[in-house]
Structures are given as structure tokens and as C-alpha cells.
Backbone and ligand atoms as CSV (ligand in chain L), in Angstrom:
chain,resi,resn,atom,element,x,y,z
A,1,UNK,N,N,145.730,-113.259,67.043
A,1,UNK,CA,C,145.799,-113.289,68.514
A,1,UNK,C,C,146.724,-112.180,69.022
A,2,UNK,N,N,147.812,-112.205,68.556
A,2,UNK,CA,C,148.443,-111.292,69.095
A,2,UNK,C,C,148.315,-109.620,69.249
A,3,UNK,N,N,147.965,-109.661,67.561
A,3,UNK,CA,C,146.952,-108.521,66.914
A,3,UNK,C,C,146.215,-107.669,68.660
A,4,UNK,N,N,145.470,-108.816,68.482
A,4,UNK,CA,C,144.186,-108.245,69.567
A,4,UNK,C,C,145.252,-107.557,70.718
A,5,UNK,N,N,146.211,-108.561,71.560
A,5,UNK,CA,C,146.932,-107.767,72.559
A,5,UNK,C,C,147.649,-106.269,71.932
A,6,UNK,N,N,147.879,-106.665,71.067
A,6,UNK,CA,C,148.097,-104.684,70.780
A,6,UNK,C,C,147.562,-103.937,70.790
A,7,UNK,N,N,146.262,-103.797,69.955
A,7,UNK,CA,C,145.338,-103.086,70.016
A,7,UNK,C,C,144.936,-103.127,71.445
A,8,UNK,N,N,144.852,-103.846,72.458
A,8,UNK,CA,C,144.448,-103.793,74.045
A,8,UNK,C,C,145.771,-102.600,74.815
A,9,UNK,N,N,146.810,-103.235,74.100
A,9,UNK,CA,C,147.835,-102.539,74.943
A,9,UNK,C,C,147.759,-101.016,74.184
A,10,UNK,N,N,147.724,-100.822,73.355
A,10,UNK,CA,C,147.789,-99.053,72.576
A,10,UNK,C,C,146.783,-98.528,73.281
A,11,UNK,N,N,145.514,-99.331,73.440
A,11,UNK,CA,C,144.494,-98.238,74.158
A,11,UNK,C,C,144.705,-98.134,75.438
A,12,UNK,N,N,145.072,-98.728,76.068
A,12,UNK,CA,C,145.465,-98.809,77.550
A,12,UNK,C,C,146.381,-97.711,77.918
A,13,UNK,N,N,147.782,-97.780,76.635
A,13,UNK,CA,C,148.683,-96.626,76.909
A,13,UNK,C,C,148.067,-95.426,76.784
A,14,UNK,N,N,147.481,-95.758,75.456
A,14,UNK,CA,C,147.074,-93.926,75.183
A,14,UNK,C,C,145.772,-93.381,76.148
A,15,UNK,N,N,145.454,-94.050,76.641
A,15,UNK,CA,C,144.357,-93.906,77.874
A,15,UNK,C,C,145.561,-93.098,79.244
A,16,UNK,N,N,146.616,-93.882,79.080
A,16,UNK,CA,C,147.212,-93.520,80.251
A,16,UNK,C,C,147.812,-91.738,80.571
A,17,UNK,N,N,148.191,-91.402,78.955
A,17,UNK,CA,C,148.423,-90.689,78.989
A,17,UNK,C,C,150.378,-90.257,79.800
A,18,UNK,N,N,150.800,-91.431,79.093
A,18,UNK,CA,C,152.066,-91.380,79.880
A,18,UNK,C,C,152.947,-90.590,79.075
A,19,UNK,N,N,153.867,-89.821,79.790
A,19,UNK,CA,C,154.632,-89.022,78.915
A,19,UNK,C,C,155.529,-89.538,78.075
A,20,UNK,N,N,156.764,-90.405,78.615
A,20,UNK,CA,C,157.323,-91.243,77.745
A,20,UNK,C,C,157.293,-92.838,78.163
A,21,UNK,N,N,156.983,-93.686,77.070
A,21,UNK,CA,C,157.094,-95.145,77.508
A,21,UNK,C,C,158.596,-95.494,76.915
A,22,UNK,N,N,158.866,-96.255,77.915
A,22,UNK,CA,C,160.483,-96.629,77.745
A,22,UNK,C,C,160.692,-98.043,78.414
A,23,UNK,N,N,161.242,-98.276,78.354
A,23,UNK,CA,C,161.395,-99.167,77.141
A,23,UNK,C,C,160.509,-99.501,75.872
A,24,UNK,N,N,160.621,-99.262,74.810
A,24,UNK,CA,C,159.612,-99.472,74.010
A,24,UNK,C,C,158.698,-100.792,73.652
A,25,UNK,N,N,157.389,-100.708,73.908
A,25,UNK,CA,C,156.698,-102.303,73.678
A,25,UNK,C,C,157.274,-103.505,73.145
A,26,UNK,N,N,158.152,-103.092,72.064
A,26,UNK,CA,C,158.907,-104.578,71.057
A,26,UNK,C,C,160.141,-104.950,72.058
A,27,UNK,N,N,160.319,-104.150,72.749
A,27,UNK,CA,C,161.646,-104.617,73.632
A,27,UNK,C,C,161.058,-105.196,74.762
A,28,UNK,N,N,160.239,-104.614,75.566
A,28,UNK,CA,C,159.781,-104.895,76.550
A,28,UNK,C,C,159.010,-106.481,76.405
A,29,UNK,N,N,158.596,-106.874,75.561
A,29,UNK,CA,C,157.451,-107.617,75.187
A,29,UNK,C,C,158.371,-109.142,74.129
A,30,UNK,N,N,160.009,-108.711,73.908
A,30,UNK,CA,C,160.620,-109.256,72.973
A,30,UNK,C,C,159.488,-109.597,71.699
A,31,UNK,N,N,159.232,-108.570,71.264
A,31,UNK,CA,C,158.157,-108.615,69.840
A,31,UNK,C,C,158.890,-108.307,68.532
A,32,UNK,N,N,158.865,-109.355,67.539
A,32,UNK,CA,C,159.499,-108.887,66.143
A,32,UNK,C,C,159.269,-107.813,65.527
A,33,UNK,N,N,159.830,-107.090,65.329
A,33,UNK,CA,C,159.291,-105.928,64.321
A,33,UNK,C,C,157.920,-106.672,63.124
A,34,UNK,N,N,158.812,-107.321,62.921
A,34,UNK,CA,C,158.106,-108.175,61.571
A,34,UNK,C,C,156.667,-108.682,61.798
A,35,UNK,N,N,156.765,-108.700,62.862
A,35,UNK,CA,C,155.597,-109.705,63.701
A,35,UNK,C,C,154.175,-108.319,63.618
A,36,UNK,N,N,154.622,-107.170,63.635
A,36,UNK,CA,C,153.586,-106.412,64.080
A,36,UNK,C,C,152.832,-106.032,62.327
A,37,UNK,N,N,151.931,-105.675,62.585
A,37,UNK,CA,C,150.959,-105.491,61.318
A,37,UNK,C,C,151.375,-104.012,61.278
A,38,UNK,N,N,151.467,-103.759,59.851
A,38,UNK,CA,C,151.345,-102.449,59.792
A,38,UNK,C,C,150.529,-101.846,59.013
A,39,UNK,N,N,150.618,-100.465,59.367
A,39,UNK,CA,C,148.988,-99.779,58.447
A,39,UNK,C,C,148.352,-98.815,59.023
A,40,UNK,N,N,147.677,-97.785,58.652
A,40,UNK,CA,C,146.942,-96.633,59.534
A,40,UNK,C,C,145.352,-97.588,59.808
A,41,UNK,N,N,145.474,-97.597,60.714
A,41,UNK,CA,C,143.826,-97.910,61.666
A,41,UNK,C,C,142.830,-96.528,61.267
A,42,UNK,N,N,141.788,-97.255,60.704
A,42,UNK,CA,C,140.324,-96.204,61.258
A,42,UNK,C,C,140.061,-96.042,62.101
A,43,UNK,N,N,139.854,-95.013,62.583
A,43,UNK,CA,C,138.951,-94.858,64.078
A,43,UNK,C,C,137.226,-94.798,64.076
A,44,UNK,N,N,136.735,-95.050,62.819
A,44,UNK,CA,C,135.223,-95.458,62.801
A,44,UNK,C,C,135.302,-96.676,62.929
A,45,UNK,N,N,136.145,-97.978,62.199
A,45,UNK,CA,C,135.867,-99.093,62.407
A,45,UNK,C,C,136.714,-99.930,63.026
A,46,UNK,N,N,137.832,-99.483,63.272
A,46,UNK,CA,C,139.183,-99.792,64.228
A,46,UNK,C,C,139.805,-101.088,63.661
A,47,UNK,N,N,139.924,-101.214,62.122
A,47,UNK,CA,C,140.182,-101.780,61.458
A,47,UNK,C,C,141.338,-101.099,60.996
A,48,UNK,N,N,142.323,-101.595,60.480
A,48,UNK,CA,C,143.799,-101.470,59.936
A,48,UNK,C,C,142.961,-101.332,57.857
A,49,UNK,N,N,143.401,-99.991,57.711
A,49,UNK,CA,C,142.363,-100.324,56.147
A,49,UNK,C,C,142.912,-98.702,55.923
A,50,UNK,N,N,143.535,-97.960,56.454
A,50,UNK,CA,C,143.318,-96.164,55.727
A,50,UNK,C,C,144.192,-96.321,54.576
A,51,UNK,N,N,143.911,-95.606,53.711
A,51,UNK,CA,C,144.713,-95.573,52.445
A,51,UNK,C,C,145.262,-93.859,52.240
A,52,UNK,N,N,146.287,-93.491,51.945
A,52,UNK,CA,C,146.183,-91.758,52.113
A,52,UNK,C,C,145.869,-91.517,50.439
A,53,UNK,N,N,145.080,-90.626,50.560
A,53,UNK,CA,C,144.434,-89.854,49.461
A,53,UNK,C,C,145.351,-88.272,49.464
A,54,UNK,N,N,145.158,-87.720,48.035
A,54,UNK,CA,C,145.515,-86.116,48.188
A,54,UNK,C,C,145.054,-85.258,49.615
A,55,UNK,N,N,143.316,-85.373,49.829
A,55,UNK,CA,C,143.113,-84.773,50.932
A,55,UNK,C,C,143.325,-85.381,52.600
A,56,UNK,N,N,143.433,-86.511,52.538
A,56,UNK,CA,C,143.895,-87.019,54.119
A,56,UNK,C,C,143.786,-88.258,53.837
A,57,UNK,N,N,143.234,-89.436,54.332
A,57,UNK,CA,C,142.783,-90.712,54.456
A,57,UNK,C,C,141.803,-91.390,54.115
A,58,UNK,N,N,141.418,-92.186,53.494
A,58,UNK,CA,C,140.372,-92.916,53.753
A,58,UNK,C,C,140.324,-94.562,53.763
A,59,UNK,N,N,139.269,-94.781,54.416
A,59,UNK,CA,C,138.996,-96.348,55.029
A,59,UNK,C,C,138.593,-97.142,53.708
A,60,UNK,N,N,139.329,-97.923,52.961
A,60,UNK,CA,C,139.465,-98.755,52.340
A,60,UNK,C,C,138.109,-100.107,52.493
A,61,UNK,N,N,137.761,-100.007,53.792
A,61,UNK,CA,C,136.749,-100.916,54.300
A,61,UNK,C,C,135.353,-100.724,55.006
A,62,UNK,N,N,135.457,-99.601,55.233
A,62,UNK,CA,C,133.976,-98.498,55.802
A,62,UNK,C,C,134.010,-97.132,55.118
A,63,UNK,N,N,134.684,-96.467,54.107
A,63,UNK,CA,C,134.860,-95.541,53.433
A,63,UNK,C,C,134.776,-93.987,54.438
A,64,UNK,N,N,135.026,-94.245,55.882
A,64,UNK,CA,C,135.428,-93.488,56.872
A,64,UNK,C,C,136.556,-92.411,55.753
A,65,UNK,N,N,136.602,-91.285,56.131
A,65,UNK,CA,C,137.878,-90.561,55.775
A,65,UNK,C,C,138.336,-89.635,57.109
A,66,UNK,N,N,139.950,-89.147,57.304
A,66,UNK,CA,C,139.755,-88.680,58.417
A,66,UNK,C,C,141.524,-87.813,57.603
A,67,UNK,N,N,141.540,-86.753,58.061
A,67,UNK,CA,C,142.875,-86.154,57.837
A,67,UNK,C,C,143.873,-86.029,58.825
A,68,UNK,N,N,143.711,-86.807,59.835
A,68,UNK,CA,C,144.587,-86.843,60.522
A,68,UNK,C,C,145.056,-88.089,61.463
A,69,UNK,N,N,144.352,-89.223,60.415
A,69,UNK,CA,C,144.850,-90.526,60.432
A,69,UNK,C,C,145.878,-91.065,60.917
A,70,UNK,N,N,146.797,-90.598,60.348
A,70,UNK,CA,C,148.691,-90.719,60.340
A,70,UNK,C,C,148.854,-90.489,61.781
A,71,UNK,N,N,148.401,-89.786,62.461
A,71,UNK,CA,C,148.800,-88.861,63.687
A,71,UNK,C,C,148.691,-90.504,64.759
A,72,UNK,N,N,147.570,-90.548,64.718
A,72,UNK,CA,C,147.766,-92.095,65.821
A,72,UNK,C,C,148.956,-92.943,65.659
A,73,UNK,N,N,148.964,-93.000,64.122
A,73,UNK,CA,C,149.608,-94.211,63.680
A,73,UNK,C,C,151.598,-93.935,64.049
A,74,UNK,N,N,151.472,-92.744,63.764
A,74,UNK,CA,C,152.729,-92.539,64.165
A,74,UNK,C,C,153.247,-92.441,65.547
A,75,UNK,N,N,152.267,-91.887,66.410
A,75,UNK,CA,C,152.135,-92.044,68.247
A,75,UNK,C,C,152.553,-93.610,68.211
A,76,UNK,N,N,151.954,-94.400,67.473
A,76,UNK,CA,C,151.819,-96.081,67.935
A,76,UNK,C,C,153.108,-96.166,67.850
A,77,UNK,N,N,153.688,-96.160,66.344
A,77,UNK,CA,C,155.278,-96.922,66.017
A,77,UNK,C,C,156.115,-95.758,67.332
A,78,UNK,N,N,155.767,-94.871,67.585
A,78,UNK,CA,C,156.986,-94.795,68.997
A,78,UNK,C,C,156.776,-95.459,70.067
A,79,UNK,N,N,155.776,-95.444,70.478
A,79,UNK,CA,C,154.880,-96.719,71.285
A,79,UNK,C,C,155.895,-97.621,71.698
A,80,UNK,N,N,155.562,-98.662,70.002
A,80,UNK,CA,C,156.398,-99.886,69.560
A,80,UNK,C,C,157.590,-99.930,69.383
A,81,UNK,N,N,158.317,-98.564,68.959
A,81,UNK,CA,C,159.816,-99.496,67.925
A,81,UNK,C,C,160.655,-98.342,69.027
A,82,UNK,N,N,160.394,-97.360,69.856
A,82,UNK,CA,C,161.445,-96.269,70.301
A,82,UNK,C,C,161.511,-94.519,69.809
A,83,UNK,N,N,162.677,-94.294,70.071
A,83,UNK,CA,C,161.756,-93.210,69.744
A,83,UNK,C,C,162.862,-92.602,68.750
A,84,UNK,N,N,163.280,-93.193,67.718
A,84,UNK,CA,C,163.756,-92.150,66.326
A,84,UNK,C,C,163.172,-93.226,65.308
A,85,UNK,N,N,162.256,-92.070,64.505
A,85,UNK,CA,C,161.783,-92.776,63.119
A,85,UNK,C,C,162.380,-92.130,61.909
A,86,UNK,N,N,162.781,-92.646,61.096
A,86,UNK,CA,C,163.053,-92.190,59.740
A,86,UNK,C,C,162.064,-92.009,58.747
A,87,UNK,N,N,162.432,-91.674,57.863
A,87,UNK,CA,C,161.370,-91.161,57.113
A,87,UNK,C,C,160.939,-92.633,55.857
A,88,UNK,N,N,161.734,-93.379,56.308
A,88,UNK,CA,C,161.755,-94.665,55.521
A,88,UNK,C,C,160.944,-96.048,56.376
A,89,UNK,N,N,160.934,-95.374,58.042
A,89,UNK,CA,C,159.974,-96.339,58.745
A,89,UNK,C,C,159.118,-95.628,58.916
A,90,UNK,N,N,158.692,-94.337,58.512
A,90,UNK,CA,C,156.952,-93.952,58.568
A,90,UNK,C,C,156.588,-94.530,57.044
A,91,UNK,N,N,157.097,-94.570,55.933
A,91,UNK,CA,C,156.272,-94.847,54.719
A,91,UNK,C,C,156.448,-96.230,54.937
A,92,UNK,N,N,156.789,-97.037,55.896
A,92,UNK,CA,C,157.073,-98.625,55.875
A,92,UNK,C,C,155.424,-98.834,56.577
A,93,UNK,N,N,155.746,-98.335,57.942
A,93,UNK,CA,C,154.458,-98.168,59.052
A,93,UNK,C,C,153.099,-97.622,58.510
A,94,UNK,N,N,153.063,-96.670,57.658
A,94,UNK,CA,C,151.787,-96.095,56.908
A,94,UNK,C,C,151.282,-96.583,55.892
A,95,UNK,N,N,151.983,-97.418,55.126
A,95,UNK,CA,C,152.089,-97.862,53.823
A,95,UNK,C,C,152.101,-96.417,53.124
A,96,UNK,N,N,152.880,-95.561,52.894
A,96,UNK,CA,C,152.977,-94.196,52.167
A,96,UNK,C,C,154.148,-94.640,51.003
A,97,UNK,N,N,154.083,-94.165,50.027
A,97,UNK,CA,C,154.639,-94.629,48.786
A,97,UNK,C,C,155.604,-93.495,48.651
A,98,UNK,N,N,155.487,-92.374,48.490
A,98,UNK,CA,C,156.281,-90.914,48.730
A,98,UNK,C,C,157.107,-90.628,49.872
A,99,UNK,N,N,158.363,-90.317,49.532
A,99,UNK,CA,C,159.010,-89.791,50.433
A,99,UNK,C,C,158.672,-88.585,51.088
A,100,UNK,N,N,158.146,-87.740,49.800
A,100,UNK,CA,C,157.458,-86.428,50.301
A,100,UNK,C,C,156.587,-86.541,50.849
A,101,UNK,N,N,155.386,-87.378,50.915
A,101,UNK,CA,C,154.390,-87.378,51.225
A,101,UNK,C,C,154.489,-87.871,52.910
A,102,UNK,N,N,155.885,-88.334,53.360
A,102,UNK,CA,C,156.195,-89.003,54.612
A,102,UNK,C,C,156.629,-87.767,55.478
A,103,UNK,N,N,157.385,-87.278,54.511
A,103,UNK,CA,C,158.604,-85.888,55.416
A,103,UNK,C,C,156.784,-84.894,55.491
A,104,UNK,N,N,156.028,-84.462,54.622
A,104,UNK,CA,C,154.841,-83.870,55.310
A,104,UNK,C,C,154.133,-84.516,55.764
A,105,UNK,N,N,153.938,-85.731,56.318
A,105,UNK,CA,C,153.388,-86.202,57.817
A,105,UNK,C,C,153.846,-85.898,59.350
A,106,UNK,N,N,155.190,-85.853,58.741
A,106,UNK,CA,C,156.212,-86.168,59.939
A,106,UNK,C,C,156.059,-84.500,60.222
A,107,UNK,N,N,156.034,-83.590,59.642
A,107,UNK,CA,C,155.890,-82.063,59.879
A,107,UNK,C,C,155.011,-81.435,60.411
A,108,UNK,N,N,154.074,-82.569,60.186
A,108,UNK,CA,C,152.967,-81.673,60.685
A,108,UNK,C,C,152.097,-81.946,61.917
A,109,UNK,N,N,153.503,-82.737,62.273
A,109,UNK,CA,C,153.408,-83.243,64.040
A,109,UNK,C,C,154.234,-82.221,64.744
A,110,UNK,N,N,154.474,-82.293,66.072
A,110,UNK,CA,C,155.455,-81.371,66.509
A,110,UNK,C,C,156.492,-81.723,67.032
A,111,UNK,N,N,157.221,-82.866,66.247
A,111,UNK,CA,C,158.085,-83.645,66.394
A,111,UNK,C,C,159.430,-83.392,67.271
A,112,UNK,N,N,160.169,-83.636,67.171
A,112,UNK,CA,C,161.342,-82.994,67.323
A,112,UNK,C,C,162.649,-83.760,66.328
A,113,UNK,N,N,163.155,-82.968,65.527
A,113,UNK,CA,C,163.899,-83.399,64.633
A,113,UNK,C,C,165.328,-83.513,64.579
A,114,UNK,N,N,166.078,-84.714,64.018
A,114,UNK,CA,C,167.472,-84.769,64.528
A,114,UNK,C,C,168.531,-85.270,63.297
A,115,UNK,N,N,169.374,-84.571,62.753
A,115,UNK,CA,C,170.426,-85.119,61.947
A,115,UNK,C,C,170.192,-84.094,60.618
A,116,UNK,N,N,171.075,-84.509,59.904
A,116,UNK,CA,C,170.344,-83.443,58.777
A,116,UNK,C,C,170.090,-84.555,57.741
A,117,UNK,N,N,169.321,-83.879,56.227
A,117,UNK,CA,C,168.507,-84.518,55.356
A,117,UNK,C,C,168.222,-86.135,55.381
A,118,UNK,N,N,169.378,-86.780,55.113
A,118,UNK,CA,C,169.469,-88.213,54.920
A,118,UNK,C,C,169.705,-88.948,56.156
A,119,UNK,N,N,170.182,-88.363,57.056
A,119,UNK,CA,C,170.194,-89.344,58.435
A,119,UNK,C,C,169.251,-88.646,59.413
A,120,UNK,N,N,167.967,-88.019,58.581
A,120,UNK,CA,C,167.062,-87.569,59.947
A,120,UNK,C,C,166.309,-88.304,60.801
A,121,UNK,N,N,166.466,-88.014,61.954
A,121,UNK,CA,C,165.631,-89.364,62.212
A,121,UNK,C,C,164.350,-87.917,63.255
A,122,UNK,N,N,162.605,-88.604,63.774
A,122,UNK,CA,C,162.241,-87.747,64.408
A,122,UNK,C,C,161.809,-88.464,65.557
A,123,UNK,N,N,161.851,-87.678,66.777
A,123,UNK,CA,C,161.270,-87.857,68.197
A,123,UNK,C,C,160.025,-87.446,68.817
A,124,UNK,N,N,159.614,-87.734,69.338
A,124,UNK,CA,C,158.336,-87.452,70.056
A,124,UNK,C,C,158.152,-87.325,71.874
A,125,UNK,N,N,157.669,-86.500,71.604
A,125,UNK,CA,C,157.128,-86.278,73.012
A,125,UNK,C,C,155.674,-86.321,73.735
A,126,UNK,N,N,155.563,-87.916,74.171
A,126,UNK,CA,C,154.260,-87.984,74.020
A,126,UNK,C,C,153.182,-87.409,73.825
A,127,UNK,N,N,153.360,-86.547,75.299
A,127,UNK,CA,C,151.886,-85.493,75.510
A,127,UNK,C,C,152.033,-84.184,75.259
A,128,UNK,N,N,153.141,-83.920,74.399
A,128,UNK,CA,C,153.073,-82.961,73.065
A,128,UNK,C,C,152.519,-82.567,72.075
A,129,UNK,N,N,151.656,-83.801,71.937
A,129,UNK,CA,C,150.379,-83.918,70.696
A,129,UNK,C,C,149.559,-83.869,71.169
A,130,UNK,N,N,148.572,-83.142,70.891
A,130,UNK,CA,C,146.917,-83.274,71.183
A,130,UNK,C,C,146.368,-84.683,70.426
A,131,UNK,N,N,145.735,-84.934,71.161
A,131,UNK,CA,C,144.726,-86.137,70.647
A,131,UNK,C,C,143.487,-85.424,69.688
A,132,UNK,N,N,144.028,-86.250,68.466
A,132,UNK,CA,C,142.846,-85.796,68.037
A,132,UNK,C,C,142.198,-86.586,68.206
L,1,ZN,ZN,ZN,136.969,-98.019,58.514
């Protein structure tokens, strides 16, 4: 149930096209972190299922692949949690197993980056990213 209101509310935002949402959804909404599902969504079947492969993603449940999977998923958790992620809540949020494999997600957004190595945390600016 609740599930569903997220997925209602993410498309609604990202429809809106708002530059920054602030207060962030889990505050605004008093929502557990814990409470929210995590995972990269397909966008063929809008199912929570991407798995990252060497070359980008693929759908675990419609065998969709897409290389730039991550990119929503990471728009969402600022969405949800605010706006500094570590490199330890994108491989939490993605299910990504690699640290490396997190710090080149996070790069190849146009983030904005803050702290050095171990206390980095990154920011976003909404409509900084193109939609893919
Ligand atoms: Zn799928």
C-alpha cells in the first residue's frame, strides 16, 4: 500500500519538474527510512527488479536492460532522504555491492561533491540532470 503512494508521489514530482524539493518526502510524510523499498526500478515494467551488470542494468523480471538505470534511482533517494548521499547509501539504495562501482555511478551524474574521500557526501540539483 504504501509502495503504491510512492511510486504516485515520484511521478507526480518528477512530472513537476521542481528544482529543489525540501523538505525531503521522509520528513515531510514522517516515513521510516526502513519503511521504503529499495532497489533500481525498470522503466519497461516499473517493477523494482534491475540488477547492475558490467554493461549497465538489467531487469531481473522482464530482462529489460537499460544503462542508465541508477540515474532515476538516485534522483528518487534525494527525493526521499535529502540531499547528501554517501557512497554507502547509494550501494544501500541500488543494491550495488562495490564501492567502486557506487563512486562511478555517483560520477557520472553531475553531482555536486562535498568533503574529501571518506566523508564525501554528494548533492544534486534537480533540473541539472537530463531525464533520461
Ligand atoms: Zn522489468
Amino acid at each position: 500500500m504504501k509502495e503504491t503512494i510512492f511510486a504516485n508521489l515520484l511521478s507526480h514530482l518528477h512530472r513537476g519538474h521542481r528544482q529543489f524539493i525540501s523538505p525531503p518526502i521522509c520528513t515531510t510524510y514522517s516515513i521510516q527510512p526502513e519503511d521504503i523499498r529499495t532497489g533500481v526500478i525498470c522503466q519497461n515494467c516499473n517493477r523494482i527488479g534491475m540488477e547492475k551488470y558490467t554493461g549497465g542494468w538489467r531487469c531481473l523480471l522482464c530482462g529489460n536492460t537499460s544503462r542508465h538505470a541508477h540515474k532515476q534511482a538516485i534522483r528518487d533517494w534525494f527525493l526521499l532522504f535529502g540531499d547528501a548521499m554517501r557512497n554507502q547509501d547509494c550501494r544501500r539504495f541500488l543494491h550495488v555491492d562495490r564501492q567502486q562501482t557506487a563512486h562511478r555511478l555517483l560520477i557520472s551524474m553531475s553531482l555536486e561533491r562535498k568533503g574529501s574521500y571518506r566523508n564525501r557526501t554528494y548533492s544534486i540539483q534537480l533540473d541539472s540532470e537530463k531525464h533520461t
